[in-house]
N, CA, C and O atoms as a GROMACS GRO file, in nm:
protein
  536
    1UNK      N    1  -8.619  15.439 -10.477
    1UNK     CA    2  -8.721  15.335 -10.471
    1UNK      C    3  -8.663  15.209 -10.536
    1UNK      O    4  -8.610  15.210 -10.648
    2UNK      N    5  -8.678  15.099 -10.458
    2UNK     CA    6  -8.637  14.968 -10.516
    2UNK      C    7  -8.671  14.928 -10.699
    2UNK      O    8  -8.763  14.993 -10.749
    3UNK      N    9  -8.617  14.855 -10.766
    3UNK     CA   10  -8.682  14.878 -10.886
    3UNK      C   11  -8.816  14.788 -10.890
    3UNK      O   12  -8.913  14.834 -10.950
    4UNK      N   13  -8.825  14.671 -10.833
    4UNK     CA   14  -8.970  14.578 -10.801
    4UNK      C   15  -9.040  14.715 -10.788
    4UNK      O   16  -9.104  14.752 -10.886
    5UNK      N   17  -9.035  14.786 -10.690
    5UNK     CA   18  -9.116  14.892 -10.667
    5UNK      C   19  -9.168  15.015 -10.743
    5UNK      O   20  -9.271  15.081 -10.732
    6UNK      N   21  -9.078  15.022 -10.810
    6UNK     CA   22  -9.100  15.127 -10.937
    6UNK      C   23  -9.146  15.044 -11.023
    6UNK      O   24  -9.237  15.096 -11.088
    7UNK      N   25  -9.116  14.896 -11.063
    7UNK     CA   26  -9.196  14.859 -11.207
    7UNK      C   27  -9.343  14.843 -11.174
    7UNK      O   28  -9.431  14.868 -11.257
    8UNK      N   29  -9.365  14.806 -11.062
    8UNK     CA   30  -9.533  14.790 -11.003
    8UNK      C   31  -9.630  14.933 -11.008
    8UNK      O   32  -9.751  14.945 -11.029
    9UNK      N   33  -9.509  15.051 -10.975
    9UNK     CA   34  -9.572  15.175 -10.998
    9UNK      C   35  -9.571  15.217 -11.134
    9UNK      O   36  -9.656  15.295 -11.177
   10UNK      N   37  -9.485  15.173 -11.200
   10UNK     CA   38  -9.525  15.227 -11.382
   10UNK      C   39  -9.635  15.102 -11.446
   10UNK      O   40  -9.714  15.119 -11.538
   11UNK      N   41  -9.617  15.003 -11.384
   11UNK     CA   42  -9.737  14.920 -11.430
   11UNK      C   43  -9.871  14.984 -11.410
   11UNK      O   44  -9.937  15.011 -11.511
   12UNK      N   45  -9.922  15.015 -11.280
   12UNK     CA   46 -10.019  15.072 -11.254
   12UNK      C   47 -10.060  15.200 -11.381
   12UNK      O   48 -10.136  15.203 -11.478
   13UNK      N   49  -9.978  15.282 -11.326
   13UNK     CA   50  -9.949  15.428 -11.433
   13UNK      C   51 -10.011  15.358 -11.547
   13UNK      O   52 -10.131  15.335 -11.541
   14UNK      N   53  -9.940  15.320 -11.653
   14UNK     CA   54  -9.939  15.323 -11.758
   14UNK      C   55 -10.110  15.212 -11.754
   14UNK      O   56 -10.169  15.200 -11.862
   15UNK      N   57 -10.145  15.171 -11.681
   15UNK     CA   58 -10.265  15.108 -11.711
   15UNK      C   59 -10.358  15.234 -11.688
   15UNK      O   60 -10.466  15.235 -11.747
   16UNK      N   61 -10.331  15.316 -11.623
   16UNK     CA   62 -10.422  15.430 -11.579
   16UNK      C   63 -10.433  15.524 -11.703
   16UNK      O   64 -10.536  15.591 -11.696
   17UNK      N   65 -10.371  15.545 -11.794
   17UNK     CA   66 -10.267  15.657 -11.906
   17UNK      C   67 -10.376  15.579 -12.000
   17UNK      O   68 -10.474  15.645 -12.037
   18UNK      N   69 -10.367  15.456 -12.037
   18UNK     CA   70 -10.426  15.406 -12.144
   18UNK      C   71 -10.560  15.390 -12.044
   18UNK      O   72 -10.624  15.454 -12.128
   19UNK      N   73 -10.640  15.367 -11.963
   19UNK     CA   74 -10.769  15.357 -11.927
   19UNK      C   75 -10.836  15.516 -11.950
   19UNK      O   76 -10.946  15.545 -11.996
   20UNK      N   77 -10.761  15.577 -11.915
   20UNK     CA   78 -10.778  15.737 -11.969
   20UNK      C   79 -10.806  15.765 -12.159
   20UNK      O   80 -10.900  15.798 -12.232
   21UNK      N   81 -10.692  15.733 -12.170
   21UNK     CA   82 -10.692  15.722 -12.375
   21UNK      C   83 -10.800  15.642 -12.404
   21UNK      O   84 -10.886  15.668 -12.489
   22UNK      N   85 -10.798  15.579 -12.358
   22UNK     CA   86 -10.936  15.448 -12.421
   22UNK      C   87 -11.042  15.540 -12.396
   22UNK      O   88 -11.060  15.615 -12.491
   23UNK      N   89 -11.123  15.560 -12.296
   23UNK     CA   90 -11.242  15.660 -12.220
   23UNK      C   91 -11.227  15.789 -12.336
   23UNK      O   92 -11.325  15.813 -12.406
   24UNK      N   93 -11.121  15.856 -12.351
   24UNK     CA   94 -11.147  16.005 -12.457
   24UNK      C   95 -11.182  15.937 -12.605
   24UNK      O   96 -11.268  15.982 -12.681
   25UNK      N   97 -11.121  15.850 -12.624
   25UNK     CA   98 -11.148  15.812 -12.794
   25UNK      C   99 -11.303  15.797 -12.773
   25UNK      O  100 -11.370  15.879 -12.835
   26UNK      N  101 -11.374  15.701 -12.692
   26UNK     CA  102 -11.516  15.682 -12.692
   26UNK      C  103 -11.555  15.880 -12.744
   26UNK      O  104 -11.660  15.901 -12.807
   27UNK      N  105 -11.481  15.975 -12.717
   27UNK     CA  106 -11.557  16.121 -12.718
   27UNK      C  107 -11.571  16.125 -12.870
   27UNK      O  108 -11.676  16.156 -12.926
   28UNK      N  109 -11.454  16.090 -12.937
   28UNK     CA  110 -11.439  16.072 -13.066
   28UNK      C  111 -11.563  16.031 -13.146
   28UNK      O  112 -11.622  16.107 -13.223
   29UNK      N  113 -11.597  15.908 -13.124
   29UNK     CA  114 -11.758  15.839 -13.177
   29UNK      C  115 -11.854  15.862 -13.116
   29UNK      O  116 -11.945  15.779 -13.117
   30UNK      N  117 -11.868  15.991 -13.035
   30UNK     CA  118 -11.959  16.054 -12.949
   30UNK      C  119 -12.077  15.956 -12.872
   30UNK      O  120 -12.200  15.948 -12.876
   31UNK      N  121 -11.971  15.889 -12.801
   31UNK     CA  122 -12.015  15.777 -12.710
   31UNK      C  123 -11.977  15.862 -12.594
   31UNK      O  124 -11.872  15.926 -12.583
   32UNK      N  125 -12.105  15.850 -12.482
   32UNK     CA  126 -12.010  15.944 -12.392
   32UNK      C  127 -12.051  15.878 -12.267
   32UNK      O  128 -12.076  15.935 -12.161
   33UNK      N  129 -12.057  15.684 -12.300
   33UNK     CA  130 -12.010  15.628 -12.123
   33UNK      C  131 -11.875  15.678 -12.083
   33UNK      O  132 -11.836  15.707 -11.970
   34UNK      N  133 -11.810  15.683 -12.198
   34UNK     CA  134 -11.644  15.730 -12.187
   34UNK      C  135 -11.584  15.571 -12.028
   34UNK      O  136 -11.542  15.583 -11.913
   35UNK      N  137 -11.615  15.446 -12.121
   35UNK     CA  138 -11.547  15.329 -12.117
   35UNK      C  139 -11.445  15.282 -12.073
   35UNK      O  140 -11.464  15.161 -12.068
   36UNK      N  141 -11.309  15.314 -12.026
   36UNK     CA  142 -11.196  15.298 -12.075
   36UNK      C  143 -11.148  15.158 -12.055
   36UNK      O  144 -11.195  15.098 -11.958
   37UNK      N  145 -11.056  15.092 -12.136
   37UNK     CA  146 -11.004  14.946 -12.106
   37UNK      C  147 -10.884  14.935 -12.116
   37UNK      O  148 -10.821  15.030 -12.163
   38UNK      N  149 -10.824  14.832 -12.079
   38UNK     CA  150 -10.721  14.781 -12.044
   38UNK      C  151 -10.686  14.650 -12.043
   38UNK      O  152 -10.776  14.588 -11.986
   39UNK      N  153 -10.605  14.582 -12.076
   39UNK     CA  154 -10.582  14.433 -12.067
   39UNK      C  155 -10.445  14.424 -11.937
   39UNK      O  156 -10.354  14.503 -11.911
   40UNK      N  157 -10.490  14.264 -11.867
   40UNK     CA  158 -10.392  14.265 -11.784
   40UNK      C  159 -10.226  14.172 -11.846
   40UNK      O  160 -10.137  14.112 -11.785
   41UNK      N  161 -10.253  14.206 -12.005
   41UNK     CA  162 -10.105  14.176 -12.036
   41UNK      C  163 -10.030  14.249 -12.086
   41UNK      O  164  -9.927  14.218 -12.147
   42UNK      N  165 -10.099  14.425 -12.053
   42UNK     CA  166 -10.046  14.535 -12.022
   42UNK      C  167  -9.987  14.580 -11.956
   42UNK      O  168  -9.924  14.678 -11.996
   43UNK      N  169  -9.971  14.529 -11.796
   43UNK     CA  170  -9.941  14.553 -11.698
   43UNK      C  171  -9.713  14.554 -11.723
   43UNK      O  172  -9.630  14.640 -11.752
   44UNK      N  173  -9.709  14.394 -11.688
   44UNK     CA  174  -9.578  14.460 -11.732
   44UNK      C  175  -9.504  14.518 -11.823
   44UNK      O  176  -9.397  14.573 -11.799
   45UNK      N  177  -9.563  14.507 -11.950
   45UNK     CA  178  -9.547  14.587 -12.070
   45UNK      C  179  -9.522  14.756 -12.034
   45UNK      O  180  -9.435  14.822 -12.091
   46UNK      N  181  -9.601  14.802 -11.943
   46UNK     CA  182  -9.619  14.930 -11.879
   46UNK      C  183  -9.490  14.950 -11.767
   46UNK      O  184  -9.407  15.039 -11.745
   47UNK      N  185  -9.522  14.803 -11.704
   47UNK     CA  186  -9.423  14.805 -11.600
   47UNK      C  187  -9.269  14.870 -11.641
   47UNK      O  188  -9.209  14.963 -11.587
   48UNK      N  189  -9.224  14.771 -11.773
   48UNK     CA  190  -9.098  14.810 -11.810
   48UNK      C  191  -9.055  14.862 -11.823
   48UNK      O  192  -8.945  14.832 -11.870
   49UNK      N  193  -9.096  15.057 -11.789
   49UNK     CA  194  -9.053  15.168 -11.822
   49UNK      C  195  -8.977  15.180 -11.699
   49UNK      O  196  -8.874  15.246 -11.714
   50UNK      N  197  -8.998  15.135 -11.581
   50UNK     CA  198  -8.895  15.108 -11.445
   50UNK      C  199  -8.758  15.075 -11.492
   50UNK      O  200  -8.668  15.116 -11.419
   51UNK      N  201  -8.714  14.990 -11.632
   51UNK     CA  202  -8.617  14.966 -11.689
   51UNK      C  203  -8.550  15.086 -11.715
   51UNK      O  204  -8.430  15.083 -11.688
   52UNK      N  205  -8.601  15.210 -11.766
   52UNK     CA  206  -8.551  15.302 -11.853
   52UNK      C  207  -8.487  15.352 -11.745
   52UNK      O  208  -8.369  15.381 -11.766
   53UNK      N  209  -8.530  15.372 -11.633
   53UNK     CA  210  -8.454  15.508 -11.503
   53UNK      C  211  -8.325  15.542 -11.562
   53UNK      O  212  -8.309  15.656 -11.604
   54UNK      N  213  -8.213  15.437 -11.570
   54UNK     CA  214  -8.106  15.482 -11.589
   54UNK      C  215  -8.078  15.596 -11.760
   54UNK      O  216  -8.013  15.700 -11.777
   55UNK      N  217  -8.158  15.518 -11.847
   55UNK     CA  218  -8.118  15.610 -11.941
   55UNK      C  219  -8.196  15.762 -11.935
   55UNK      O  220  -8.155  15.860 -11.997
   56UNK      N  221  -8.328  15.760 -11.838
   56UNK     CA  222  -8.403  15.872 -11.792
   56UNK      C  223  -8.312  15.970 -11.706
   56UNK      O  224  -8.356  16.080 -11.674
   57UNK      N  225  -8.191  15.930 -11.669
   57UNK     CA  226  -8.135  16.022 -11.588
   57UNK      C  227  -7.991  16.078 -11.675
   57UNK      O  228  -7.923  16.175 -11.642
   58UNK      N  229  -7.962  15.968 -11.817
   58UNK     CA  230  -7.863  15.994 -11.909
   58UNK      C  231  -7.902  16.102 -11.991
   58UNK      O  232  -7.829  16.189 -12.038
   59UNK      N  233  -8.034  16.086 -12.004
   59UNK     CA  234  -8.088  16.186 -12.112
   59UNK      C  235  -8.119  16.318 -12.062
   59UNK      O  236  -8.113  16.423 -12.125
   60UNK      N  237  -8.150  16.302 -11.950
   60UNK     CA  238  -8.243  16.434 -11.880
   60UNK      C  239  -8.173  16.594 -11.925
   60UNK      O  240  -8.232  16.697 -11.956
   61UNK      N  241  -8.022  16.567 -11.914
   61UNK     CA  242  -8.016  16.706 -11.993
   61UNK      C  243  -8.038  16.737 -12.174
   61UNK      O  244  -8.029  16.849 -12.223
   62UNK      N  245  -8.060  16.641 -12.235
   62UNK     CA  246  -8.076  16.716 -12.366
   62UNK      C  247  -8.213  16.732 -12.408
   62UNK      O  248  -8.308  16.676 -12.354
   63UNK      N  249  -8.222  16.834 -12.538
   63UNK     CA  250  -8.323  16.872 -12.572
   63UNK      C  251  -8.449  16.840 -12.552
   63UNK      O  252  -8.464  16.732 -12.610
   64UNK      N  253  -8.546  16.872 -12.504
   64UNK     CA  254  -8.710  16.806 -12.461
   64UNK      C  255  -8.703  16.731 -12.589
   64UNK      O  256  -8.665  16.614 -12.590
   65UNK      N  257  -8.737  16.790 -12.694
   65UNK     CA  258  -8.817  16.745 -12.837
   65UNK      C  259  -8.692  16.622 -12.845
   65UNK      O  260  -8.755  16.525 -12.887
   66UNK      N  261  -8.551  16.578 -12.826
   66UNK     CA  262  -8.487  16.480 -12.898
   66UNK      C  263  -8.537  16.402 -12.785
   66UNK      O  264  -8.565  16.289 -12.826
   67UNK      N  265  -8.559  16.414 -12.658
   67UNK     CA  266  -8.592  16.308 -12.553
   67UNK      C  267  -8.710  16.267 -12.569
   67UNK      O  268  -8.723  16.145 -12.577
   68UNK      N  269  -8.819  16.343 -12.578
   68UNK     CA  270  -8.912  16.305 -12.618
   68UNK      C  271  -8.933  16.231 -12.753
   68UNK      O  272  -9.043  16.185 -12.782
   69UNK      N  273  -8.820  16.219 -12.840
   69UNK     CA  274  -8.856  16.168 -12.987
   69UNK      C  275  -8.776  16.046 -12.938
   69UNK      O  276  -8.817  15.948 -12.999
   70UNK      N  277  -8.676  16.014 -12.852
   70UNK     CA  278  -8.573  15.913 -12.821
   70UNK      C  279  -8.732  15.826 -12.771
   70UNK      O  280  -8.793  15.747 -12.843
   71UNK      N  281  -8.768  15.862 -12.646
   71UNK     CA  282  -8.871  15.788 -12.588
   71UNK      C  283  -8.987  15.717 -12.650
   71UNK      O  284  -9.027  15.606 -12.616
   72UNK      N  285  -9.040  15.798 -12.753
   72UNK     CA  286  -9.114  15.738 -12.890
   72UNK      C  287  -9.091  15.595 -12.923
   72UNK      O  288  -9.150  15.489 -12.905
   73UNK      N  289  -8.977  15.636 -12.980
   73UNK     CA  290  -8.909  15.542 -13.063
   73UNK      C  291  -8.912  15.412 -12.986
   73UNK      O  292  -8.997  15.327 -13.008
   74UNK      N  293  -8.813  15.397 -12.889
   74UNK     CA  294  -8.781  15.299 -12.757
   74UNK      C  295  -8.988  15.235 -12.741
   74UNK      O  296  -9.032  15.121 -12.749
   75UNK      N  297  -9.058  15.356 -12.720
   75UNK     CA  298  -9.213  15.311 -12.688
   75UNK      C  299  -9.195  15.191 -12.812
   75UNK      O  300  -9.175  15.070 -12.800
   76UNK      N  301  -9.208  15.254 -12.903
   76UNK     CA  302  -9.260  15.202 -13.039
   76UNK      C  303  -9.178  15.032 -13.030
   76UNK      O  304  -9.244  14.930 -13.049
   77UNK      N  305  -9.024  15.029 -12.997
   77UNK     CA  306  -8.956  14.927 -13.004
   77UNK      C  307  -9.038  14.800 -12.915
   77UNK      O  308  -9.043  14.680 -12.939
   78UNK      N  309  -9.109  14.897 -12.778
   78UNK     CA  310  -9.146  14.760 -12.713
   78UNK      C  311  -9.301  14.715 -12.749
   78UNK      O  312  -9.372  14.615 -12.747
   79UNK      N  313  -9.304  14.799 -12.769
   79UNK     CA  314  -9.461  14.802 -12.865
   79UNK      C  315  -9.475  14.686 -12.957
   79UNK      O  316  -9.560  14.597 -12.952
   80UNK      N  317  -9.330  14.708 -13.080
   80UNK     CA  318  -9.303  14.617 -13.151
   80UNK      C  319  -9.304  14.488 -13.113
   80UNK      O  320  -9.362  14.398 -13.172
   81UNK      N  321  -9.217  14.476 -12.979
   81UNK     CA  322  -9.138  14.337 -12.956
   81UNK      C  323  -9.244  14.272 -12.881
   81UNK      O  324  -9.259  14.153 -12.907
   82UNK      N  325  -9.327  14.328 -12.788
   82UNK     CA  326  -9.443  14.260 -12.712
   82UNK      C  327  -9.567  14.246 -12.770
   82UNK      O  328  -9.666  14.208 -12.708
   83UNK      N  329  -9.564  14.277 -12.890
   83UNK     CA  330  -9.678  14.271 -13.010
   83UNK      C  331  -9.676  14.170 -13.060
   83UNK      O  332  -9.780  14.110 -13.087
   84UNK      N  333  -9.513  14.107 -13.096
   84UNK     CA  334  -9.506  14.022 -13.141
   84UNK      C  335  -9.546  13.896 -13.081
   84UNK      O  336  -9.638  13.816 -13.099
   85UNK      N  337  -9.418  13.910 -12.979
   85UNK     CA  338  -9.418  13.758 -12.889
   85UNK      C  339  -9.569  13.769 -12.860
   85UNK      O  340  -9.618  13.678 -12.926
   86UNK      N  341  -9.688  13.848 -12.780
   86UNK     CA  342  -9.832  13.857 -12.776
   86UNK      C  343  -9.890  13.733 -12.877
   86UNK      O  344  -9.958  13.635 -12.843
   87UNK      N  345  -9.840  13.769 -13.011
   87UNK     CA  346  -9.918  13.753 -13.116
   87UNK      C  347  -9.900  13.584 -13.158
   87UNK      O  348  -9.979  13.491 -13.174
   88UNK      N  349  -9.795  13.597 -13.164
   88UNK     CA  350  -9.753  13.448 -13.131
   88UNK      C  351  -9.815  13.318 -13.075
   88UNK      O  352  -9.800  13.203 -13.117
   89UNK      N  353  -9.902  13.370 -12.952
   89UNK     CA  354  -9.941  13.292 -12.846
   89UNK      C  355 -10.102  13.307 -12.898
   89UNK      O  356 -10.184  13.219 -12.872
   90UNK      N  357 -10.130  13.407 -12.960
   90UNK     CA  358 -10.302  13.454 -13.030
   90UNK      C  359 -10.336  13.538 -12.903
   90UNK      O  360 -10.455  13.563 -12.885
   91UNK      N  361 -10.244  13.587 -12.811
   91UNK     CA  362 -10.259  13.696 -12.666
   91UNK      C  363 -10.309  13.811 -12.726
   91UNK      O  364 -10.426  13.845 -12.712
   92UNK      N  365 -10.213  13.886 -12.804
   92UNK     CA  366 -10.236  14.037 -12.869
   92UNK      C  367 -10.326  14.138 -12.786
   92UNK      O  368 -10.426  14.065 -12.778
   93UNK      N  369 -10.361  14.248 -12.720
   93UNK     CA  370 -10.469  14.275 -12.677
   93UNK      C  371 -10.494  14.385 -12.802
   93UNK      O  372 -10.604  14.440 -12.809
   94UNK      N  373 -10.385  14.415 -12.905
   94UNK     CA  374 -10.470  14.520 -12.987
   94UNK      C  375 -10.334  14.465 -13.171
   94UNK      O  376 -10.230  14.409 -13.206
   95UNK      N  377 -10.440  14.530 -13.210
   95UNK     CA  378 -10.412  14.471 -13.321
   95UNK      C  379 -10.467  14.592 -13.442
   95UNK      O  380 -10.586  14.609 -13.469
   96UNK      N  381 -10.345  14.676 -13.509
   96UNK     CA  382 -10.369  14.786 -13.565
   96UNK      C  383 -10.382  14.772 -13.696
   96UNK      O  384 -10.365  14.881 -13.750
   97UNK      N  385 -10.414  14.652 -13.806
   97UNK     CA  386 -10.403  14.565 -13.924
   97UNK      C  387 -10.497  14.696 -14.003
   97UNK      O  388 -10.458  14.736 -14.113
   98UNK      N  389 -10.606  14.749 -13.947
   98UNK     CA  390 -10.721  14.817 -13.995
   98UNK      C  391 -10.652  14.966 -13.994
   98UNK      O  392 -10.674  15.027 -14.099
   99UNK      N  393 -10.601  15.012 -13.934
   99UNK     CA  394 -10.510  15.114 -13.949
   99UNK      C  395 -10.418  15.184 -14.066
   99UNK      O  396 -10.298  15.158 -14.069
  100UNK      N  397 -10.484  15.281 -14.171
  100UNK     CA  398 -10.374  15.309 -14.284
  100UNK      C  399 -10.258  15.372 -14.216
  100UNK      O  400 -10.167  15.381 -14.299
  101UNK      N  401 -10.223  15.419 -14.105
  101UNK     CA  402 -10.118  15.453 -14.039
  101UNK      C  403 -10.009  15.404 -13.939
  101UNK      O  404  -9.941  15.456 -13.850
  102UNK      N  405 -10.026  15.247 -14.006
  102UNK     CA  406  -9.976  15.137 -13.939
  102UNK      C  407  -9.820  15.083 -14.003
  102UNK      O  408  -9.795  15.089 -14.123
  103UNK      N  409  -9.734  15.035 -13.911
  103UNK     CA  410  -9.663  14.974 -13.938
  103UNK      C  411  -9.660  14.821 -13.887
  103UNK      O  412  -9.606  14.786 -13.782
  104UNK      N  413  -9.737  14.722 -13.988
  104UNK     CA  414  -9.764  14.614 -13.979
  104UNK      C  415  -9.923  14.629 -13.852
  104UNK      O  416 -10.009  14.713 -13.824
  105UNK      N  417  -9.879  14.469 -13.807
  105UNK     CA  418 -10.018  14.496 -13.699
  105UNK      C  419  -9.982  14.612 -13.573
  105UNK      O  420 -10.074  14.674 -13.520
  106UNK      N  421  -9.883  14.625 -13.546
  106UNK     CA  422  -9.797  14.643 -13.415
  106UNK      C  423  -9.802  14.784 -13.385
  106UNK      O  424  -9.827  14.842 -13.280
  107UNK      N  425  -9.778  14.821 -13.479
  107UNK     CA  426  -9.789  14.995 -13.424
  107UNK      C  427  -9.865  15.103 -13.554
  107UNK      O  428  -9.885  15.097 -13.675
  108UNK      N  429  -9.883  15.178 -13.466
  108UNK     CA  430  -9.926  15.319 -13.552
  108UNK      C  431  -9.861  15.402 -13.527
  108UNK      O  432  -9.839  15.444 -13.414
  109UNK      N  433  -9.804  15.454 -13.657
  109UNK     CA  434  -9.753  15.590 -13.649
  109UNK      C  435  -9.825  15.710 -13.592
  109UNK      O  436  -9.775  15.804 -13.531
  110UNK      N  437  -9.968  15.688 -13.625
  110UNK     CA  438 -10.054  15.842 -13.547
  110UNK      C  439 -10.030  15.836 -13.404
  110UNK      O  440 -10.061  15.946 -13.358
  111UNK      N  441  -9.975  15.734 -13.283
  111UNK     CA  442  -9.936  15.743 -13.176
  111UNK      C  443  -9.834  15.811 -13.176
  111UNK      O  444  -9.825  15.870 -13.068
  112UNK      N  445  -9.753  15.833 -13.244
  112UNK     CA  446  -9.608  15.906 -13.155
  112UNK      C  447  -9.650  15.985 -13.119
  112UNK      O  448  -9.703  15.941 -13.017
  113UNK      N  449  -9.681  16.134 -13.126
  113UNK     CA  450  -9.737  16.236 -12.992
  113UNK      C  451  -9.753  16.174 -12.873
  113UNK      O  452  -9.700  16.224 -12.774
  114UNK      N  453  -9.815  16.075 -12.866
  114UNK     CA  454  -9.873  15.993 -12.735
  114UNK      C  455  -9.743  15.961 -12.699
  114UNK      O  456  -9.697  16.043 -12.619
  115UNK      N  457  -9.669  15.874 -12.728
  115UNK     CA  458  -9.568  15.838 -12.692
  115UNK      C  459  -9.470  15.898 -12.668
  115UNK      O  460  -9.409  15.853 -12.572
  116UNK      N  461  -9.416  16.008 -12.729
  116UNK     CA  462  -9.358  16.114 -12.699
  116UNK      C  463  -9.408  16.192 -12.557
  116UNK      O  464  -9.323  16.206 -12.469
  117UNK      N  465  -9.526  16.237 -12.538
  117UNK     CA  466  -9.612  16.230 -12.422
  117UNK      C  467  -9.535  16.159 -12.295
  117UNK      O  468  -9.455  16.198 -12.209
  118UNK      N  469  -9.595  16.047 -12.323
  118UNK     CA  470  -9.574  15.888 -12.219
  118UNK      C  471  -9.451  15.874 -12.164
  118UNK      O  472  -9.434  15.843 -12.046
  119UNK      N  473  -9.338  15.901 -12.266
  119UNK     CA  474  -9.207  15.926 -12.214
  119UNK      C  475  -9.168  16.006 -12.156
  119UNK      O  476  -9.091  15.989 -12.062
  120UNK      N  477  -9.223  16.146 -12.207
  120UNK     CA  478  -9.181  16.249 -12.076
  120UNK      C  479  -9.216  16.216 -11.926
  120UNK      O  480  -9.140  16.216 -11.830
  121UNK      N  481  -9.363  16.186 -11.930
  121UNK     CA  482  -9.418  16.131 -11.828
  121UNK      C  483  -9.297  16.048 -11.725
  121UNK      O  484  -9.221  16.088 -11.637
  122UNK      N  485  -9.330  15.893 -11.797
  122UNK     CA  486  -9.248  15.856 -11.747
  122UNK      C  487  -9.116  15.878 -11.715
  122UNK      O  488  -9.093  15.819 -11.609
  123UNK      N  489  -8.978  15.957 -11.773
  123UNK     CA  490  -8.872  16.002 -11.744
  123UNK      C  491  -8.936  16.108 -11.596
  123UNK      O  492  -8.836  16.110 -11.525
  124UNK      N  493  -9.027  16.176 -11.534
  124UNK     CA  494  -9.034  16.263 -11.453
  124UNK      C  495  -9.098  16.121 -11.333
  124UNK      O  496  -9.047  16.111 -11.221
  125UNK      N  497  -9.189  16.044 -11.371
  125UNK     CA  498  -9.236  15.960 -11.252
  125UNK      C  499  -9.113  15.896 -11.207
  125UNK      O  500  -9.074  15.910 -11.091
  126UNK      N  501  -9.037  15.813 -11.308
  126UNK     CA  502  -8.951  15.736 -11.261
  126UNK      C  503  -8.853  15.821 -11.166
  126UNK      O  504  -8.810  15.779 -11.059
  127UNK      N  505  -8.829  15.931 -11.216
  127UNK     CA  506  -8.744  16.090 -11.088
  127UNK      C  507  -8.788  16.068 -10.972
  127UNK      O  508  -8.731  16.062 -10.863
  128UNK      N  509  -8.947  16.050 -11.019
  128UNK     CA  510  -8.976  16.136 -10.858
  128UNK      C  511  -9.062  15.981 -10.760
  128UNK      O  512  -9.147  15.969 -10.671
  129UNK      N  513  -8.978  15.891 -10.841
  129UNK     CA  514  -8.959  15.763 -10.692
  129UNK      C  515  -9.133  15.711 -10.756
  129UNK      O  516  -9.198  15.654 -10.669
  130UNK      N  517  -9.205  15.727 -10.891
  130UNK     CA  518  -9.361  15.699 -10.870
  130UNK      C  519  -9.427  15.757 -10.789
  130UNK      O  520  -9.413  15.869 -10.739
  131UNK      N  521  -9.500  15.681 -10.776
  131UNK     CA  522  -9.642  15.789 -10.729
  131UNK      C  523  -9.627  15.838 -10.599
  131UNK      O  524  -9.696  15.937 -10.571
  132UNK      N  525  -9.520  15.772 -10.473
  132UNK     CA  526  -9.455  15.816 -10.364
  132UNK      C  527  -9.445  15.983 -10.377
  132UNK      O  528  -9.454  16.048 -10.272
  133UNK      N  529  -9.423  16.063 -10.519
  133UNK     CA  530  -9.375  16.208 -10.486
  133UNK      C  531  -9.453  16.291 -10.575
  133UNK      O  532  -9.445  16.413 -10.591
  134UNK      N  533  -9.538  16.200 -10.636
  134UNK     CA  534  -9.646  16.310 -10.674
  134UNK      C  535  -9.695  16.378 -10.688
  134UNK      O  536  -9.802  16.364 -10.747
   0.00000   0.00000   0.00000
């Protein structure tokens, strides 16, 4: 799959992944429109995992748990970097300041599972061409 084509399909994805996460937390405060949201300066933020293919196909043979902890991390990095520049502009769509499990505004540590998650994910969509092989 072209990569235009794959970043449009992990854009989507990953807006779908977090419209999902958003909707279960509402279960949490036993709200049960079960809501979910999304901002559209998520989109390529999500998109960019179309970037990773190549190291998704470097990694694919080692350990689940180190790939999955590699993918974290990398999450967390763009997390970082599009948090910032976001923030910059007063864009931000989330802002974790209220968070004791925060590193700065930008990230939370209680996400890595998720992210660890997200990466497997994505290392298998980006395989299988997006949502084309589903």
């Amino acid at each position: 799959m072209p990569l235009f084509k794959l970043f449009l399909h992990c854009g989507i994805a990953g807006w779908c992944i977090e419209i999902l996460f958003t909707a279960c937390e509402m279960l949490k405060r036993r709200e049960f429109q079960l809501k979910g949201t999304t901002s559209l300066w998520m989109f390529p933020i999500y998109g960019c995992a179309a970037f990773l293919r190549p190291l998704f196909r470097i990694t694919h043979g080692l350990w689940l748990p180190l790939r999955g902890t590699l993918y974290a991390l990398l999450i967390f990095s763009g997390e970082f970097l599009s948090g910032r520049l976001l923030s910059r502009k007063n864009l931000e769509p989330w802002d974790y300041s209220g968070n004791r499990l925060r590193l700065g505004p930008h990230i939370r540590l209680d996400f890595f599972p998720n992210w660890f998650l997200v990466g497997l994910f994505y290392e298998k969509f980006t395989r299988k061409n997006g949502f084309r092989n589903l």
